[in-house]
C-alpha positions in Angstrom: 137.7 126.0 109.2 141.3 126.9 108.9 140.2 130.7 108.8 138.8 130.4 106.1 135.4 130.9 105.0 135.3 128.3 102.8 135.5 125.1 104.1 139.2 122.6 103.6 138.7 119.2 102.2 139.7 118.0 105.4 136.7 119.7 107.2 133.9 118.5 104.5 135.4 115.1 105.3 134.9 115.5 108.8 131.3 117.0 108.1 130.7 114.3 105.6 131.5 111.4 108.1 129.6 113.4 110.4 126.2 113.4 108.3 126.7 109.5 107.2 127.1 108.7 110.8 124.0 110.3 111.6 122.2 108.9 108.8 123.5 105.4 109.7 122.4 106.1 113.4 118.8 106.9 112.1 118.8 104.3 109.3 120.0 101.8 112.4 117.0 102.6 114.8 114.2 102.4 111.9 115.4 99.2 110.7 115.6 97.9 114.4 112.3 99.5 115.1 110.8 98.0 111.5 112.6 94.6 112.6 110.9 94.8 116.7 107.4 95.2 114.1 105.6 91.7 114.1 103.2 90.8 110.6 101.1 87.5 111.1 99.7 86.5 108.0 97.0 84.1 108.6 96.6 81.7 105.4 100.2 80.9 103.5 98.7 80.1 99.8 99.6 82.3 96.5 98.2 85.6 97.7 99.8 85.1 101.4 103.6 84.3 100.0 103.3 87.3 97.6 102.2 89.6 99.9 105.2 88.3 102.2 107.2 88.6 100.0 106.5 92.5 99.4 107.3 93.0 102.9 110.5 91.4 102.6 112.9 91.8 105.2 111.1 94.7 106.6 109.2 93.0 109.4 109.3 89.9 111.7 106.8 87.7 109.8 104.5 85.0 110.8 102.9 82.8 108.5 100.5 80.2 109.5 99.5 77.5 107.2 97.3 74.4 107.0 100.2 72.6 104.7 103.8 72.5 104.6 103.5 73.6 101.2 102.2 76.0 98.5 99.4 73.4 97.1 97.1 75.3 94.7 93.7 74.9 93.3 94.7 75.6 90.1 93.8 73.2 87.2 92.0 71.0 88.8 91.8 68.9 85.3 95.3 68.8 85.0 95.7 67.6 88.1 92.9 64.9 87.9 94.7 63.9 84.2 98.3 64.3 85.0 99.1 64.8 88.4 103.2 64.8 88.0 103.0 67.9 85.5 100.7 69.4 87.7 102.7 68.7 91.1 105.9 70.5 89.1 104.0 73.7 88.7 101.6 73.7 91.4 102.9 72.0 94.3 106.0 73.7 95.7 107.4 73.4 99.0 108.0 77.0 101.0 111.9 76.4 100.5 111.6 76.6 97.0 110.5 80.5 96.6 113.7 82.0 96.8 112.1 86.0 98.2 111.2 83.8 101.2 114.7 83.4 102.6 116.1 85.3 105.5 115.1 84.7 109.2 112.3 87.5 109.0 110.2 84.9 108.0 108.8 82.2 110.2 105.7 79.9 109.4 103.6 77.8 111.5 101.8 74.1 110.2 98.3 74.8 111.9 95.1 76.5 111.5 93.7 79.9 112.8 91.3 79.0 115.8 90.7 82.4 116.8 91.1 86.1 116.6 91.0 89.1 119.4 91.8 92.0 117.9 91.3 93.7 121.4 94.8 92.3 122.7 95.9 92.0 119.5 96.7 88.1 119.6 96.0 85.4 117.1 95.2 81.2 118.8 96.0 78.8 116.6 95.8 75.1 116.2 98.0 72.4 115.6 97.7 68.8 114.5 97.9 66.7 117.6 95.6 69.2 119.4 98.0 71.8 121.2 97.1 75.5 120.9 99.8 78.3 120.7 99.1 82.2 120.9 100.5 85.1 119.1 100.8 88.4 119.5 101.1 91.2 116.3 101.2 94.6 115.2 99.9 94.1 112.2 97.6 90.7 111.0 96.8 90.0 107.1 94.1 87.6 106.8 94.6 85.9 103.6 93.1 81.9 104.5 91.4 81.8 101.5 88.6 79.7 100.7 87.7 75.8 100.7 85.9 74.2 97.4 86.1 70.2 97.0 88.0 68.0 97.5 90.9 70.1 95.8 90.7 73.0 97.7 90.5 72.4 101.7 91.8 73.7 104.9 92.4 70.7 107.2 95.8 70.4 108.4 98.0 67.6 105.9 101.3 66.3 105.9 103.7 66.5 102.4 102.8 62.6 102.4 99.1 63.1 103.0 99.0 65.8 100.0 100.7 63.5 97.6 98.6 60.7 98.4 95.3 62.6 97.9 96.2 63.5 94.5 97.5 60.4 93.5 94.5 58.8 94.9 92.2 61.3 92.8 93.7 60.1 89.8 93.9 56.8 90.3 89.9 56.8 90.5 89.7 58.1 86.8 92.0 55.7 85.4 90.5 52.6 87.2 89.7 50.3 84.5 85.9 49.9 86.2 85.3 53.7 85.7 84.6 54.3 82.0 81.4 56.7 82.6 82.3 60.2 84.1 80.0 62.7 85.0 81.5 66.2 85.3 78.8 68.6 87.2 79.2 72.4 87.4 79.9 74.6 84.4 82.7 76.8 85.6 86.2 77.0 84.7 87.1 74.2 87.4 84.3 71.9 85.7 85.3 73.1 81.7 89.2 72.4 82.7 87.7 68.9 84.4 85.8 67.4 81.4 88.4 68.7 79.0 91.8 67.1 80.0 90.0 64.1 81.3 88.8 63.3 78.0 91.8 64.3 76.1 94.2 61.8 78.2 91.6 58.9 78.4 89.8 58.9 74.6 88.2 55.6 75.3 86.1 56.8 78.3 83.0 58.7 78.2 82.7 62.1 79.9 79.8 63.5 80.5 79.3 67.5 81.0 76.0 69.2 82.9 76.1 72.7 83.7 73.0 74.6 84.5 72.6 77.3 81.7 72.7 77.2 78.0 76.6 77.2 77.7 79.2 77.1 80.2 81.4 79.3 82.0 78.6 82.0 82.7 81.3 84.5 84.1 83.0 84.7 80.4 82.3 86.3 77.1 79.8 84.6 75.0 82.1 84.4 72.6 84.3 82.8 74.6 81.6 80.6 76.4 80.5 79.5 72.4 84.2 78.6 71.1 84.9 76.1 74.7 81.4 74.7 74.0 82.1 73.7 70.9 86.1 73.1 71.9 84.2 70.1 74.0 82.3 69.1 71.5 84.8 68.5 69.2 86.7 65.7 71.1 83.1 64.1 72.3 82.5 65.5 75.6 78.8 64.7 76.3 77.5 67.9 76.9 73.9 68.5 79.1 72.9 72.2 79.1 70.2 72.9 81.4 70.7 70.6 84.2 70.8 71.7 87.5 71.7 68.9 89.7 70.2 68.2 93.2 73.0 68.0 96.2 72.4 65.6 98.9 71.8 67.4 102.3 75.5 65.5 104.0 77.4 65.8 100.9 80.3 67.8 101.9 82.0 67.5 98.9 85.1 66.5 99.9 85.3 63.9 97.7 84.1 62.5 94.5 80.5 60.2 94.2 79.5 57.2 92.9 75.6 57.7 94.1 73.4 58.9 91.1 72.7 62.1 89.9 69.2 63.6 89.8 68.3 67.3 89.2 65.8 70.1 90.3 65.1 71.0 86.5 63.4 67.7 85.6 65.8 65.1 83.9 65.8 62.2 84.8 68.8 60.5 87.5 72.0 59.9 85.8 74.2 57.1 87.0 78.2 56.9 86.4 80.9 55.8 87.9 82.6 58.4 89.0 81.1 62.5 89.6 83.4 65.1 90.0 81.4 68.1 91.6 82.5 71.3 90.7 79.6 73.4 91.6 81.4 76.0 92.9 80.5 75.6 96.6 82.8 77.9 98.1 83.1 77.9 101.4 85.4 80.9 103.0 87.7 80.1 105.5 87.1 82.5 108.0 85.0 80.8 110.7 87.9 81.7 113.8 87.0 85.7 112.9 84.4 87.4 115.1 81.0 87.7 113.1 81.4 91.7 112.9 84.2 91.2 110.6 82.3 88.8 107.9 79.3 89.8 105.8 76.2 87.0 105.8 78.1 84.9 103.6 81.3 84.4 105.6 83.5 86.6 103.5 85.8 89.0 104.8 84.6 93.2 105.1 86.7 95.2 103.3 87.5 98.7 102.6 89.2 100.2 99.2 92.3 99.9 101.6 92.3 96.5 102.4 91.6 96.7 105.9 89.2 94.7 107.5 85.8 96.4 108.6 83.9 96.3 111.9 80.8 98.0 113.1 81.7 97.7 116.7 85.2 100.0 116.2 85.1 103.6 116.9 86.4 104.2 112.9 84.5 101.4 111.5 87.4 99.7 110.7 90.5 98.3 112.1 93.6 100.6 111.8 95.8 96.9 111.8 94.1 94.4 110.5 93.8 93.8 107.0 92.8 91.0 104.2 93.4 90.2 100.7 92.7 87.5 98.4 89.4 84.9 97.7 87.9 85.4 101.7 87.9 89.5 101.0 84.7 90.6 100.0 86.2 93.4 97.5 83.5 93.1 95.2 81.2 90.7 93.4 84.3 88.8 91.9 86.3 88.8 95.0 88.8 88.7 92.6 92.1 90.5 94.8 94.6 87.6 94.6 94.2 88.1 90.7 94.7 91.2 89.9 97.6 93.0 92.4 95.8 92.7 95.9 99.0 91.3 97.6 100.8 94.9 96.4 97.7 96.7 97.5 97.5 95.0 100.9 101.7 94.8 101.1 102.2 99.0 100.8 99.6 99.8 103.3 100.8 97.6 106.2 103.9 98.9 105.2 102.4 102.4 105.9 100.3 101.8 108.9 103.5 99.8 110.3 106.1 102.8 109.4 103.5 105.7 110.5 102.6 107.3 107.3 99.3 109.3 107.0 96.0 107.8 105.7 96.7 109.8 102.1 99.9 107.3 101.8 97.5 104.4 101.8 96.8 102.8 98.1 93.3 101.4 97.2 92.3 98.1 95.3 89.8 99.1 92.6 89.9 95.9 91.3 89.4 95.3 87.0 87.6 97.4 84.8 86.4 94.4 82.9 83.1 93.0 82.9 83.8 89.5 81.7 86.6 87.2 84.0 89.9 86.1 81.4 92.7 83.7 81.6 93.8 80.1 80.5 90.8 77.5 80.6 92.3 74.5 79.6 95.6 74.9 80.7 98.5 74.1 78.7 98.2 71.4 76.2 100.1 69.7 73.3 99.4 72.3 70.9 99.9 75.1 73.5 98.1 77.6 75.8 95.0 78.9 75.3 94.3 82.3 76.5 91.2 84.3 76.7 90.4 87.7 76.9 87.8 90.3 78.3 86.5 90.7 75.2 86.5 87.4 74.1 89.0 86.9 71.7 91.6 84.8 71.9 95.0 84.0 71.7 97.1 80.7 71.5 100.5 80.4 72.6 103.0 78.0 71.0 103.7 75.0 73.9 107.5 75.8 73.9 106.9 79.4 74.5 104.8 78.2 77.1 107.3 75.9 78.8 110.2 77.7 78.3 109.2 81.6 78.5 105.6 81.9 80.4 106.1 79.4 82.7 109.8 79.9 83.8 110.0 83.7 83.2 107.0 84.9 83.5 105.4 83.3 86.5 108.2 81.7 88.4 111.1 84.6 88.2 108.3 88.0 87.8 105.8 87.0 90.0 107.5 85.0 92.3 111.0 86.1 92.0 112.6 82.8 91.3 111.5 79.4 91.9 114.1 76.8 93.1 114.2 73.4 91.2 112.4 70.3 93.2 115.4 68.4 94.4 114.0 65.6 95.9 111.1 63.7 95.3 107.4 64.3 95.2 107.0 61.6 97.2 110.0 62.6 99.7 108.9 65.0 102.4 112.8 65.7 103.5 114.2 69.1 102.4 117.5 70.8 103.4 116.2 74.2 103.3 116.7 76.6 106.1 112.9 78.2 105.7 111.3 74.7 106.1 113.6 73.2 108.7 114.7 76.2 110.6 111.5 78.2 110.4 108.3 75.9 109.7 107.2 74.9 112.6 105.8 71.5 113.1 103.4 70.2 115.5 106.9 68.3 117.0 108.8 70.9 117.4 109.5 73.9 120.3 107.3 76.6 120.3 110.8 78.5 121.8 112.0 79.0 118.2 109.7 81.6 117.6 109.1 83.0 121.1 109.2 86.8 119.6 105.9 85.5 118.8 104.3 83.1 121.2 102.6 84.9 124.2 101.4 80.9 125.6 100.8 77.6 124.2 98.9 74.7 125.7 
């Protein structure tokens, strides 16, 4: 140091560079080690992209998913009433999501056929048949669950998706289809009857739900104001009814056969019953039956990680789940309220190292009552409701312009890409979907990081 005790500016330069280069060494071999780190998350719907995209560029991620797209089961009237609205804000192709780019993220068009969490691999199942496995450090589970016809986890093409919901439609519109019985009370059935009757006035809908008022997981207030919300624009309401399901009706599809019920009435005939009974059906049949509790939905812990009676801890240090297949609590209600950042931070921590006191827990909402749109977004705007049951309407520009654009695609999704093609038009230049979604044509060699076999 020049014999000096204090230090020249050459020296603290040298000493500086020093210190960086050291830093950049370190910072180097972390993100090398984070990058070597491989995240398979096992179901690619809302809650799976979020959470994905909450790694970031982190990890090597896998996504496998049923569709080539983000298809959600969101507003099932709208999209029975007006499916090209709906396709604009609920239909999205991967390539679209702009957190999604970058090559840490590769995604898979197949189901999960199994899990063995003793090697730590993942089998899954394409299309034409052919089996691939996969190897992880770390495995979200996040398949969701299957309800209807609207909600399913069979493996579909961008062509087969757009021609199910067209075809949907098309059955309500039909000139030979003026009755319409709506069965099941819930938000999906309330949402059904509503926009249905709003776009086609001159046919009759017909509402049955099982209690005294509908939507039983709401506020009574808020339950009484939709009740008489349906009334008002003649919606045939039957409180009471509790209708009988035949023993091989799957519903995966709407009925012509007619209606009868446990509670007495007599059989009601239409022409077309939507059944939105809420048969929910988790998709979680490739996990081993110590993970699932006796109705199919994924153990949990306040971490997120998935539980197990045969492990040593109880639990499984690397396997974790979020969203509608986690049992978190009654509600299940995780992909609502911030699972995906729960779920996100603590693979992050288990991956990186960090102690167990690093690890965040989902508590879930305070609330007793469930809140939210109903009706979805209609001429004179969106109607939201809260915990409490009141109310409040927003104007339909606000809604189009702010909510929708702001709110949801650039603060919850971190900016959504215009559709440049058509609906119709499964060809997309983007790198995610050509480069990185796998199809059931293409080399398993593009993502051989991944694959341990494939048959």
């Amino acid at each position: 140091l020049s014999g000096s005790i204090f230090p020249t500016a050459r020296s603290l330069c040298l000493i500086n560079n020093m210190i960086n280069f050291r830093k950049r060494l370190r910072g180097e071999s972390e993100s090398r080690s984070k990058e070597e780190k491989k995240v398979i998350v096992a179901g690619f719907g809302d809650t799976g992209i979020l959470t994905a995209m909450a790694l970031g560029n982190k990890y090597d991620i896998l996504a496998i998913s049923p569709k080539p797209a983000a298809l959600s089961g969101q507003e099932l009237g709208m999209r029975l009433s007006d499916p090209g609205a709906w396709k604009r804000e609920y239909l999205r192709k991967f390539n679209q999501f702009k957190r999604l780019d970058g090559n840490h993220l590769k995604i898979v068009q197949a189901t999960v056929s199994s899990v063995n969490t003793s090697n730590n691999t993942v089998q899954v199942k394409r299309a034409d048949g052919s089996t691939e496995t996969f190897a992880y450090d770390a495995l979200l589970i996040s398949s969701g669950v299957s309800n209807g016809f609207w909600r399913t986890s069979k493996i579909e093409d961008w062509k087969q998706i757009n021609q199910s919901i067209s075809r949907n439609a098309q059955d309500i519109t039909k000139p030979e289809t003026n009755l319409i019985a709506v069965v099941g009370g819930g938000a999906a059935g309330v949402s059904t009857a509503y926009n249905i009757k709003k776009k086609n006035k001159h046919k009759q809908v017909h509402f049955f739900y099982s209690g005294d008022l509908p939507l039983p997981d709401y506020h009574p207030r808020t339950r009484r104001v939709i009740a008489k919300t349906l009334r008002n624009i003649n919606v045939r309401m039957h409180s009471n009814h509790r209708a009988t399901v035949p023993v091989e009706f799957n519903f995966d599809k709407m009925s012509t056969f007619p209606i009868s019920f446990t509670t007495g009435q007599p059989d009601f005939n239409a022409d077309l019953t939507i059944w939105t009974i809420g048969k929910v059906k988790p998709n979680s049949a490739f996990l081993p039956c110590e993970m699932v509790d006796k109705n199919g939905f994924v153990r949990v812990d306040r971490n997120l990680r998935v539980l197990d009676s045969k492990q040593l801890l109880g639990f499984h240090r690397n396997v974790f789940c979020v969203g509608d297949v986690a049992a978190t609590n009654k509600q299940r209600d995780s992909a609502r309220n911030g699972g995906h950042k729960v779920v996100a931070h603590n693979i992050d921590a288990y991956l990186s190292g960090r102690s167990e006191k690093s690890m965040k827990r989902y508590t879930g909402p305070r609330e007793e009552y469930r809140w939210g749109s109903i009706l979805g977004v209609q001429d004179n705007g969106l109607w939201v409701f809260f915990a409490n049951g009141l109310s409040l309407r927003f104007p339909r520009w606000y809604t189009i312009r702010v909510i929708l654009p702001i709110n949801k695609d650039i603060f919850i999704y971190g900016g959504v890409r215009m559709q440049t093609d058509s609906p119709e038009e499964p060809k997309s230049k983007s790198n995610v979907l050509e480069t990185n979604l796998i199809s059931q044509t293409e080399s398993p060699q593009k993502i051989s990081k991944f694959s341990i076999n494939s048959t």
